[in-house]
mmCIF entry with sequence, helices, sheets and N, C-alpha, C, O atoms, coordinates in Angstrom:
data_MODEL
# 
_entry.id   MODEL 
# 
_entity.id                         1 
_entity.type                       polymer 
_entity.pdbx_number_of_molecules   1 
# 
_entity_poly.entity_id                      1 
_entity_poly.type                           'polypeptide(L)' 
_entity_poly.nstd_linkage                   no 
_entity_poly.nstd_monomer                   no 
_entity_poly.pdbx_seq_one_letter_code       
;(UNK)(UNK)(UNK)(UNK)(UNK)(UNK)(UNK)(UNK)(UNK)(UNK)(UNK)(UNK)(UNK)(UNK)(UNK)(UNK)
(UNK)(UNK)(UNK)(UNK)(UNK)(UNK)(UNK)(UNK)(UNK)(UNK)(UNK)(UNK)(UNK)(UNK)(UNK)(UNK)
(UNK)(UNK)(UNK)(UNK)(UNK)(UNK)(UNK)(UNK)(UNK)(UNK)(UNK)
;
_entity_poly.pdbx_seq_one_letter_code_can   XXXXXXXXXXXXXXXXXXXXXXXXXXXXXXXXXXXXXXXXXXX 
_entity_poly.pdbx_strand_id                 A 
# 
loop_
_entity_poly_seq.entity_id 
_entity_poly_seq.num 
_entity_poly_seq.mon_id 
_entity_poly_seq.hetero 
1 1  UNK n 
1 2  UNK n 
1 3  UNK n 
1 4  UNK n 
1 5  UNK n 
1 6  UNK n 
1 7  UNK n 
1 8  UNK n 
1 9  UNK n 
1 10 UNK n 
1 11 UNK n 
1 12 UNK n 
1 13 UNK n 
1 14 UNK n 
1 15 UNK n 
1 16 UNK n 
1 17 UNK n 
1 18 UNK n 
1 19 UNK n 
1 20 UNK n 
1 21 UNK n 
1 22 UNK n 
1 23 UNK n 
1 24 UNK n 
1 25 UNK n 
1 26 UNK n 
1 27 UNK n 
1 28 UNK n 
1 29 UNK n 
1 30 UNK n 
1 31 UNK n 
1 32 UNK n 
1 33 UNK n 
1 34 UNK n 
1 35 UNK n 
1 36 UNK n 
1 37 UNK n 
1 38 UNK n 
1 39 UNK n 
1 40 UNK n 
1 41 UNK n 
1 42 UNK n 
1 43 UNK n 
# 
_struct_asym.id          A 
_struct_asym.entity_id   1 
# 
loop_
_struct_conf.conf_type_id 
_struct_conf.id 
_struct_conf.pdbx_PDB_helix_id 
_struct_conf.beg_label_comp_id 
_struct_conf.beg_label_asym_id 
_struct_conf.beg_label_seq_id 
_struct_conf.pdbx_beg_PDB_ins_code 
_struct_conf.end_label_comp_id 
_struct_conf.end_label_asym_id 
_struct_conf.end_label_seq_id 
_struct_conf.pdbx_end_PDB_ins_code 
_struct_conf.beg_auth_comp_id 
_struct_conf.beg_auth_asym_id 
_struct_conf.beg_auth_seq_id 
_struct_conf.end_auth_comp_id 
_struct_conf.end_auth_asym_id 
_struct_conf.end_auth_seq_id 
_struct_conf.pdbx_PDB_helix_class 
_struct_conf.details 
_struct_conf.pdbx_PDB_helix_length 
HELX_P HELX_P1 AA1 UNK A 12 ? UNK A 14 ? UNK A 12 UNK A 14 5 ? 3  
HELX_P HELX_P2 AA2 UNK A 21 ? UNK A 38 ? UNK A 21 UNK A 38 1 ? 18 
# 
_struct_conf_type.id          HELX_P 
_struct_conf_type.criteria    ? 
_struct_conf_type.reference   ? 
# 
loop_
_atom_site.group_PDB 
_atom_site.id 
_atom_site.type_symbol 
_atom_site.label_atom_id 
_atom_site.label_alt_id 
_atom_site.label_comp_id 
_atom_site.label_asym_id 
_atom_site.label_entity_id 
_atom_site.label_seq_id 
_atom_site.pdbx_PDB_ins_code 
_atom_site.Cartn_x 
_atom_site.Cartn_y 
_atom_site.Cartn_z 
_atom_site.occupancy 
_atom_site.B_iso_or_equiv 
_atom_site.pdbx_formal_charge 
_atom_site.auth_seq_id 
_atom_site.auth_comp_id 
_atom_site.auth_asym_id 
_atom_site.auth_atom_id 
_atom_site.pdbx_PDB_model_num 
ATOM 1   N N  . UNK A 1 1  ? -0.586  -6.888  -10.381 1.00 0.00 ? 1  UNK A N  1 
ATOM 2   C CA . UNK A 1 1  ? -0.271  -6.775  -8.982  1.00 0.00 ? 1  UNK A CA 1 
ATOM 3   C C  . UNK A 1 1  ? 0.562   -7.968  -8.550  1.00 0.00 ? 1  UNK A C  1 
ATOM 4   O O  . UNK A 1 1  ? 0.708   -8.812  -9.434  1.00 0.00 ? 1  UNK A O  1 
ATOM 5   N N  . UNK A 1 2  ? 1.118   -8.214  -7.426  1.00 0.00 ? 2  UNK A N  1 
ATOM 6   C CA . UNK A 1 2  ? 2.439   -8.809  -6.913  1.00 0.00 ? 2  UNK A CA 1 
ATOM 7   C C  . UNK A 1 2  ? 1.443   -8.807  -5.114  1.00 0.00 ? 2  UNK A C  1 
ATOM 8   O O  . UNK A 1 2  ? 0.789   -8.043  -4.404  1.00 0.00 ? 2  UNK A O  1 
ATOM 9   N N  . UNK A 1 3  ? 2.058   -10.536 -5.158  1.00 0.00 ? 3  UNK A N  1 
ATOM 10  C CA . UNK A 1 3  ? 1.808   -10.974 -3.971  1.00 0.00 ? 3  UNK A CA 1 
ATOM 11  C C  . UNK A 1 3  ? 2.871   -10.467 -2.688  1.00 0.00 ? 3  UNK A C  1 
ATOM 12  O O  . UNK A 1 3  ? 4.059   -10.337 -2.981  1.00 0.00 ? 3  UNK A O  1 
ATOM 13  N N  . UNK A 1 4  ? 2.551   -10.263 -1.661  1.00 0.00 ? 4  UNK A N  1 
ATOM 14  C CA . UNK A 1 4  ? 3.844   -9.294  -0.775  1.00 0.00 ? 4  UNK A CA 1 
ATOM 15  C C  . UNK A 1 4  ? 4.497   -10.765 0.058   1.00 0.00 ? 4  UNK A C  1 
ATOM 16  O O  . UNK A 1 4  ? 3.895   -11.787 0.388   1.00 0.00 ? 4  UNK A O  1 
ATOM 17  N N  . UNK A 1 5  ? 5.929   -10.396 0.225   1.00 0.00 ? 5  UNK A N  1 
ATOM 18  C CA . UNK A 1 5  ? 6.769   -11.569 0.191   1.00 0.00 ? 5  UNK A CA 1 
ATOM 19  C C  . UNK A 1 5  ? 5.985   -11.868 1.987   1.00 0.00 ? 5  UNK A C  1 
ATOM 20  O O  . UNK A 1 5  ? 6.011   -13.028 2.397   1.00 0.00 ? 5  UNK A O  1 
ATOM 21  N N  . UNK A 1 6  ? 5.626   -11.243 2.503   1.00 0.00 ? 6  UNK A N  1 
ATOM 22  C CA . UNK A 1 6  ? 4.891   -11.169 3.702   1.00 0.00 ? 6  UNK A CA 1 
ATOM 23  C C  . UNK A 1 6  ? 3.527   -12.354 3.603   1.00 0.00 ? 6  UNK A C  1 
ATOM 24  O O  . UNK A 1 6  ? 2.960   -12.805 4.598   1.00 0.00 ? 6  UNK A O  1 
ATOM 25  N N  . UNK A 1 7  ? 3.280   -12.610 2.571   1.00 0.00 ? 7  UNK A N  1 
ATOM 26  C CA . UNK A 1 7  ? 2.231   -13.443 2.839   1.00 0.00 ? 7  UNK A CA 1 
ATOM 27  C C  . UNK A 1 7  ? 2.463   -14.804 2.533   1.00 0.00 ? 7  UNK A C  1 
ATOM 28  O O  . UNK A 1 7  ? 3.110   -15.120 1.534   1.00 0.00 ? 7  UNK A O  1 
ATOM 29  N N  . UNK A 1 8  ? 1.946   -15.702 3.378   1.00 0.00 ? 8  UNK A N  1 
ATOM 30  C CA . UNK A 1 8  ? 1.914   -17.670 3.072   1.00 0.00 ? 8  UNK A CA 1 
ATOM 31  C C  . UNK A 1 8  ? 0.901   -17.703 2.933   1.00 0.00 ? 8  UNK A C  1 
ATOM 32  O O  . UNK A 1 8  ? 0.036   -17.483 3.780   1.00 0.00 ? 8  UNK A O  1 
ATOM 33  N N  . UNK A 1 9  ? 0.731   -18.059 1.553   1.00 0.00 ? 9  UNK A N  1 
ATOM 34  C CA . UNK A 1 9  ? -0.544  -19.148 1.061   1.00 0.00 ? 9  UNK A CA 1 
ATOM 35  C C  . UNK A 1 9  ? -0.352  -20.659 1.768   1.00 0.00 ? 9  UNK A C  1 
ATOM 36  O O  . UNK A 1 9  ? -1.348  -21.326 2.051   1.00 0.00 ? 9  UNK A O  1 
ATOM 37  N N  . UNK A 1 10 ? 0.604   -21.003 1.954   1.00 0.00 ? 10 UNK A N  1 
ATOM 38  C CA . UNK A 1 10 ? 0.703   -22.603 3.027   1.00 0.00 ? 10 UNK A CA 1 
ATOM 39  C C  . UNK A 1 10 ? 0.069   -22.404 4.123   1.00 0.00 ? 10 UNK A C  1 
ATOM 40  O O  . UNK A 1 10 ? -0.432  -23.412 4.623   1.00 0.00 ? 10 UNK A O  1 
ATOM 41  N N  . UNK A 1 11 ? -0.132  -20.999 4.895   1.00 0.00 ? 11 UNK A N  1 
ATOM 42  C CA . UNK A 1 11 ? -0.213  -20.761 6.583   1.00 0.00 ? 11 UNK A CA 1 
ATOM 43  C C  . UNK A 1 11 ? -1.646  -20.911 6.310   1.00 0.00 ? 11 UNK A C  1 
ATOM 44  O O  . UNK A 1 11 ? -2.229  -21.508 7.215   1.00 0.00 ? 11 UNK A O  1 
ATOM 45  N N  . UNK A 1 12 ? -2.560  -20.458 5.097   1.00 0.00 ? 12 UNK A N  1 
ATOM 46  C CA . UNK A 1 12 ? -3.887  -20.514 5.163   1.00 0.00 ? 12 UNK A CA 1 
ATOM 47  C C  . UNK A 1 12 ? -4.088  -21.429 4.700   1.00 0.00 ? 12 UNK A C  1 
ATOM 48  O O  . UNK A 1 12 ? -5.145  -21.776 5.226   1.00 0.00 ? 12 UNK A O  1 
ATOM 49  N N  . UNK A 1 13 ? -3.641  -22.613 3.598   1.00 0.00 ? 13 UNK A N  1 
ATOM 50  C CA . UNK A 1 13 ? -4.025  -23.755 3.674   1.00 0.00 ? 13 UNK A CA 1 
ATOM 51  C C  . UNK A 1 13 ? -4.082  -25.066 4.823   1.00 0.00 ? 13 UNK A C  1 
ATOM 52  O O  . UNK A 1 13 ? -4.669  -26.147 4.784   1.00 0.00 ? 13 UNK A O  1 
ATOM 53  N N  . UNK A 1 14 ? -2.921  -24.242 6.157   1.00 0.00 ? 14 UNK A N  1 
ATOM 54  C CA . UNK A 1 14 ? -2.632  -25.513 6.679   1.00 0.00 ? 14 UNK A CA 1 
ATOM 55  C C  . UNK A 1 14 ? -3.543  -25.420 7.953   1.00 0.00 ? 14 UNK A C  1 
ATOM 56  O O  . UNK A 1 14 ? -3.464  -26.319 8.791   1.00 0.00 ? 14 UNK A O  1 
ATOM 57  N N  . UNK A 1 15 ? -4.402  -24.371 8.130   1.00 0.00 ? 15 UNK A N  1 
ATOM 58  C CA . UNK A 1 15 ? -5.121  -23.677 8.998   1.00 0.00 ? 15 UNK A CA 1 
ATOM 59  C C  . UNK A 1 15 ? -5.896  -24.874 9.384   1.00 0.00 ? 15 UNK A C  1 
ATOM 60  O O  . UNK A 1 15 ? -6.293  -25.636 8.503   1.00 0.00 ? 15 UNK A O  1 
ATOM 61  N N  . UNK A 1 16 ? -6.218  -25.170 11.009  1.00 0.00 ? 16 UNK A N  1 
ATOM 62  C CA . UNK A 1 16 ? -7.068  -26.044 11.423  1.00 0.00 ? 16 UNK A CA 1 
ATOM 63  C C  . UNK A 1 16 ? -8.718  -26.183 10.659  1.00 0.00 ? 16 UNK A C  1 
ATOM 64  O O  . UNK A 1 16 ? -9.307  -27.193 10.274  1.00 0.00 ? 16 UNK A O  1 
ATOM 65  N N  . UNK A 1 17 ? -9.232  -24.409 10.632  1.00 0.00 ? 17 UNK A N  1 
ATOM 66  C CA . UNK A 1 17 ? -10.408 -24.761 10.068  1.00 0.00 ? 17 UNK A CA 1 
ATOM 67  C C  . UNK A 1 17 ? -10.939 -25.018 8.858   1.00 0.00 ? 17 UNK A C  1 
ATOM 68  O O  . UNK A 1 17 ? -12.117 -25.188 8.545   1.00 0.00 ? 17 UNK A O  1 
ATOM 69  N N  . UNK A 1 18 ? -9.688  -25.035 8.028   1.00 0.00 ? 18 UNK A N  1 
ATOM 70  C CA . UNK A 1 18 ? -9.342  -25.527 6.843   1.00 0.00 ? 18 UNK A CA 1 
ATOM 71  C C  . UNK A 1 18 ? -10.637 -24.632 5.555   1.00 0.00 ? 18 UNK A C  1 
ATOM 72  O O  . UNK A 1 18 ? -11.691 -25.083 5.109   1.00 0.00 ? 18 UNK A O  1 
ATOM 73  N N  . UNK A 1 19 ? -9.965  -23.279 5.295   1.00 0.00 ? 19 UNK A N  1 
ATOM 74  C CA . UNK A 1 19 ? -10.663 -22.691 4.166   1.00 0.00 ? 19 UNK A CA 1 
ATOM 75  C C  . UNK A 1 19 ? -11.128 -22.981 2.716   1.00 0.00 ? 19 UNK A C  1 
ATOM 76  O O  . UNK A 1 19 ? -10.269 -23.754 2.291   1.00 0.00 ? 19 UNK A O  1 
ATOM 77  N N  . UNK A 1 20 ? -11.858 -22.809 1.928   1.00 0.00 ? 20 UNK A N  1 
ATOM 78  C CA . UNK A 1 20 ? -11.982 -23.441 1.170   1.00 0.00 ? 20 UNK A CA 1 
ATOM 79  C C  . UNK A 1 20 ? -11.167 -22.717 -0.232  1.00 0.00 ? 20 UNK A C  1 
ATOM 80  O O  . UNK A 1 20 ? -10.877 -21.522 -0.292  1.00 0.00 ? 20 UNK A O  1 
ATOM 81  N N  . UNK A 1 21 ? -10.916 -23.612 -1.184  1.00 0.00 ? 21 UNK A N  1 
ATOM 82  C CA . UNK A 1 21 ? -10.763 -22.548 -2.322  1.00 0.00 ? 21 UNK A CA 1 
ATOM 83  C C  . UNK A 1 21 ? -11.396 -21.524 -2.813  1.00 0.00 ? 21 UNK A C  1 
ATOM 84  O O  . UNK A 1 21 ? -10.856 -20.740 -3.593  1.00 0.00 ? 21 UNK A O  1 
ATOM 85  N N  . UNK A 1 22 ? -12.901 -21.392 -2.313  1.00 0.00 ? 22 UNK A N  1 
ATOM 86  C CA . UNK A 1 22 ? -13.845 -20.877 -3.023  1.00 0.00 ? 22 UNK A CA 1 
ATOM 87  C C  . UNK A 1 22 ? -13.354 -19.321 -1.965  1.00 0.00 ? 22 UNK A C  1 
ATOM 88  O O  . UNK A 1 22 ? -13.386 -18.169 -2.398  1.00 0.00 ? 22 UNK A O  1 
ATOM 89  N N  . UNK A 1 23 ? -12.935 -19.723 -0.565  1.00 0.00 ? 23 UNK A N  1 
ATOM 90  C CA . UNK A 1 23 ? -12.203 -18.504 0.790   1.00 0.00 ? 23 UNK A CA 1 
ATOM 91  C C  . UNK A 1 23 ? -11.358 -17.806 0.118   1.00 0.00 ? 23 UNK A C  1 
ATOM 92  O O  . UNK A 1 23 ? -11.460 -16.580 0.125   1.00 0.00 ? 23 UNK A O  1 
ATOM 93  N N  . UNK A 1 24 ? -10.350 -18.449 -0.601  1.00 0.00 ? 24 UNK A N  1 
ATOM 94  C CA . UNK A 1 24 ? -9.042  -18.129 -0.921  1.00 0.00 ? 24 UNK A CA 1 
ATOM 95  C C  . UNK A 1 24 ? -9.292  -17.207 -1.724  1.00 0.00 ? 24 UNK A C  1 
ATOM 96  O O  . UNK A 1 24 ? -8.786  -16.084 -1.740  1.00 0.00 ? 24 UNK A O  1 
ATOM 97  N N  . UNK A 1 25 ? -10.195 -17.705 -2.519  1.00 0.00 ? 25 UNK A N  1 
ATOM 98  C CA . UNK A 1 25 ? -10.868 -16.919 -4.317  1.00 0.00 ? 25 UNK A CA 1 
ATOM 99  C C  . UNK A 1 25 ? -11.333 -15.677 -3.692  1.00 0.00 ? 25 UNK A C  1 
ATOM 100 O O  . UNK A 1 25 ? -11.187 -14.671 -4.387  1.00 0.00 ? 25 UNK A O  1 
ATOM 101 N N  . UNK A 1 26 ? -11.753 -15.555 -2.771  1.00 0.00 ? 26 UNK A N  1 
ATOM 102 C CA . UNK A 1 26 ? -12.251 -14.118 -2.305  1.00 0.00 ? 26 UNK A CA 1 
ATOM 103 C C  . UNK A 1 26 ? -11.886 -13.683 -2.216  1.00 0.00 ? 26 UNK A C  1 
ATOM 104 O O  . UNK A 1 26 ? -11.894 -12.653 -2.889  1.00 0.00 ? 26 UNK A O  1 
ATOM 105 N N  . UNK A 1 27 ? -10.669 -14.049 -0.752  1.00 0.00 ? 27 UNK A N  1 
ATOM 106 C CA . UNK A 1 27 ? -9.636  -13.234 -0.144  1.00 0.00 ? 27 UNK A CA 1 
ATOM 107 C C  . UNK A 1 27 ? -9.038  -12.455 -1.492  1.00 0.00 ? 27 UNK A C  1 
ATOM 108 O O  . UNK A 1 27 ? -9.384  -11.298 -1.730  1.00 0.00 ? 27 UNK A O  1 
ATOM 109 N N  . UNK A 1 28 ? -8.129  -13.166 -2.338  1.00 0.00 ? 28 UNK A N  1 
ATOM 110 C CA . UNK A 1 28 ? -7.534  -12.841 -3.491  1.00 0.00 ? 28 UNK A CA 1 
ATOM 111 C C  . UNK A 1 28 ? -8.208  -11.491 -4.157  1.00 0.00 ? 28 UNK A C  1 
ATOM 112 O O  . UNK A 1 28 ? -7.701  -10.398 -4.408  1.00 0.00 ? 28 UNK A O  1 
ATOM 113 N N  . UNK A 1 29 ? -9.495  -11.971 -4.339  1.00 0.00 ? 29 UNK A N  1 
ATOM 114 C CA . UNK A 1 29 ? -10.145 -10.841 -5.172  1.00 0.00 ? 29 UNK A CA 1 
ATOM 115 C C  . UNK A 1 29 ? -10.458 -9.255  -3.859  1.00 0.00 ? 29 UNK A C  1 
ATOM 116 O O  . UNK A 1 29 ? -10.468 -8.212  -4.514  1.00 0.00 ? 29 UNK A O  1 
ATOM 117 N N  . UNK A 1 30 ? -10.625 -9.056  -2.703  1.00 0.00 ? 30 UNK A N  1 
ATOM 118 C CA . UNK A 1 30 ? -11.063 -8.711  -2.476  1.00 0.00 ? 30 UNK A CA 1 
ATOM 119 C C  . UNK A 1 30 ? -9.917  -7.986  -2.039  1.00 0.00 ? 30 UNK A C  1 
ATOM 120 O O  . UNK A 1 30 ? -10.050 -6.800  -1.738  1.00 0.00 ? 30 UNK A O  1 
ATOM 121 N N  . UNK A 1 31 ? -8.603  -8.651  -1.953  1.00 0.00 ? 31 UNK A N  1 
ATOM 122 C CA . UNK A 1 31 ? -7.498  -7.813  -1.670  1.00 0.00 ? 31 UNK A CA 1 
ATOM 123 C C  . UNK A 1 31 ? -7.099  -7.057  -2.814  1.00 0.00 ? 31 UNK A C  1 
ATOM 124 O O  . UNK A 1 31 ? -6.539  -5.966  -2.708  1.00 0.00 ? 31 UNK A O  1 
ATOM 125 N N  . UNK A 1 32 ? -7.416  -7.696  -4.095  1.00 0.00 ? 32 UNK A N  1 
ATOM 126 C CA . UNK A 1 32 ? -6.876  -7.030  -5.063  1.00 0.00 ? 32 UNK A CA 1 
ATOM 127 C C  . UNK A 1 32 ? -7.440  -5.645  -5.612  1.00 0.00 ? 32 UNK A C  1 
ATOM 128 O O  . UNK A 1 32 ? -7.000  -4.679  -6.236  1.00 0.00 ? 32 UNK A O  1 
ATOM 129 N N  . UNK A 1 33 ? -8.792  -6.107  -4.982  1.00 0.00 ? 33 UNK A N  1 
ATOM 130 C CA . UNK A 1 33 ? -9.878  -4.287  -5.041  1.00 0.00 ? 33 UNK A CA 1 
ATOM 131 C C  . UNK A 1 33 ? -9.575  -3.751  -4.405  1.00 0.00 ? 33 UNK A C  1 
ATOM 132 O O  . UNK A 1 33 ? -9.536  -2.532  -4.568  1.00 0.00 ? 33 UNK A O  1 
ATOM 133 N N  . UNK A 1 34 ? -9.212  -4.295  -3.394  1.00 0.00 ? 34 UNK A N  1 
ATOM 134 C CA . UNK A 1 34 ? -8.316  -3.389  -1.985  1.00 0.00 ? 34 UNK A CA 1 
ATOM 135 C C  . UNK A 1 34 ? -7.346  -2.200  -2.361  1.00 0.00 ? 34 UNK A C  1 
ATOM 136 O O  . UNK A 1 34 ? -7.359  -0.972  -2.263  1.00 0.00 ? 34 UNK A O  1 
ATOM 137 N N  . UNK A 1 35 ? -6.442  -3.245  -2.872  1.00 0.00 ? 35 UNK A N  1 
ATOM 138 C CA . UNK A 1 35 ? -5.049  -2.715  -3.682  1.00 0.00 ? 35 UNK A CA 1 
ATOM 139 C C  . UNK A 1 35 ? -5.096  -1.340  -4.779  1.00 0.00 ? 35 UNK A C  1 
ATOM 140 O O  . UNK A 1 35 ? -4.492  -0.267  -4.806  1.00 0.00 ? 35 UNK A O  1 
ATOM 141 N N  . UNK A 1 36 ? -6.009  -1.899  -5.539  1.00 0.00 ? 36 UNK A N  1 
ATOM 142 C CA . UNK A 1 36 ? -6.274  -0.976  -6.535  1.00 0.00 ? 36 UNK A CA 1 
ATOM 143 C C  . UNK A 1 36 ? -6.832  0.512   -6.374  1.00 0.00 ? 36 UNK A C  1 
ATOM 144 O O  . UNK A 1 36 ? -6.429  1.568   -6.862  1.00 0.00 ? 36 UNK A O  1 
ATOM 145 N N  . UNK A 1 37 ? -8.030  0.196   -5.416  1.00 0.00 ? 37 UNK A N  1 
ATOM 146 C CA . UNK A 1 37 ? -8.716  1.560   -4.356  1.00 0.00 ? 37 UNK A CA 1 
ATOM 147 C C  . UNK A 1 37 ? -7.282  2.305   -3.853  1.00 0.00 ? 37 UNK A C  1 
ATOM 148 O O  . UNK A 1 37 ? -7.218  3.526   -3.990  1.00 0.00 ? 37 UNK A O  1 
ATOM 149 N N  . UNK A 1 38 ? -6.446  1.778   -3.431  1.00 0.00 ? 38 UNK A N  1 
ATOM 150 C CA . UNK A 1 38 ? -5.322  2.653   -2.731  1.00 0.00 ? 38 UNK A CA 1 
ATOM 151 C C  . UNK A 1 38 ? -4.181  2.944   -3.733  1.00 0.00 ? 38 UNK A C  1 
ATOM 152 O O  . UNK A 1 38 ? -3.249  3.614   -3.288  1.00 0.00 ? 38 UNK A O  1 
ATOM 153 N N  . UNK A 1 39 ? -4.102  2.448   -5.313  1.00 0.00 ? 39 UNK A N  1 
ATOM 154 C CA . UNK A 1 39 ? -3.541  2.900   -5.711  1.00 0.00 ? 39 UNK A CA 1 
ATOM 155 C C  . UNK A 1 39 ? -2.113  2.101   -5.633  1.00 0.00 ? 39 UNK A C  1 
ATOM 156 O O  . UNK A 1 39 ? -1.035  2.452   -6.110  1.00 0.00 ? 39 UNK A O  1 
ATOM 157 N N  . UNK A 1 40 ? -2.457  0.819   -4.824  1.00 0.00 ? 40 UNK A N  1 
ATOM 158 C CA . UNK A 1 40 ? -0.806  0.181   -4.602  1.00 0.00 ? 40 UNK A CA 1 
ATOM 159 C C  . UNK A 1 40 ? -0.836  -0.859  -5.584  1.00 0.00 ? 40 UNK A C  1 
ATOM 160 O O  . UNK A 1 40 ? -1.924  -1.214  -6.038  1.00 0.00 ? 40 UNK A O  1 
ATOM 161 N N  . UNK A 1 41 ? 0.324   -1.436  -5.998  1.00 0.00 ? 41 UNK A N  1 
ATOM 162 C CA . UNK A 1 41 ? 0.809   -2.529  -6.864  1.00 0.00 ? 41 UNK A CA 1 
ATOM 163 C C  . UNK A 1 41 ? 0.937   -3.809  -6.374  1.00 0.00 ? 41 UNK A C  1 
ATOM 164 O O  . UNK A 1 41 ? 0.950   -4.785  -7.124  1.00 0.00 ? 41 UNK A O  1 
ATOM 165 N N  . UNK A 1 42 ? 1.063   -3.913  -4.776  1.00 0.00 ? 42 UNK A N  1 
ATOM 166 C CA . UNK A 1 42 ? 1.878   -5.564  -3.789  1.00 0.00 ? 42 UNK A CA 1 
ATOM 167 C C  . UNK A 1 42 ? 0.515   -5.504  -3.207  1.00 0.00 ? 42 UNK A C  1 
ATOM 168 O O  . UNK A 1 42 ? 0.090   -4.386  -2.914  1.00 0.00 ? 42 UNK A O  1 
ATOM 169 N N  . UNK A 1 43 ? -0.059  -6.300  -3.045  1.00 0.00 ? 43 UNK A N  1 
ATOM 170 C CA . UNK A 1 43 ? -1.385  -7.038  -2.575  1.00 0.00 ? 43 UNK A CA 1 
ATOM 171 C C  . UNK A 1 43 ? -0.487  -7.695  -1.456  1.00 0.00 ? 43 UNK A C  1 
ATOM 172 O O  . UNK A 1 43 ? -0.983  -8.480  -0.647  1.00 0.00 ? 43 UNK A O  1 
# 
């Protein structure tokens, strides 16, 4: 799968409440089950 040119990983690191890697690790995974359920390739 392929990250969509639509998304900044900077915009969520630079975020006031400041996420953690362990956030990111989710997000990532949870979009990528996302992705897959629908059959798409760009997360």
């Amino acid at each position: 799968m392929n990250l969509s040119e639509e998304v900044d990983l900077e915009d969520y690191v630079a975020r006031p409440d400041k996420i953690s890697g362990a956030d990111i690790n989710s997000i990532c995974q949870e979009s990528g089950m996302l992705a897959v359920r629908e059959n798409r390739y760009i997360v």
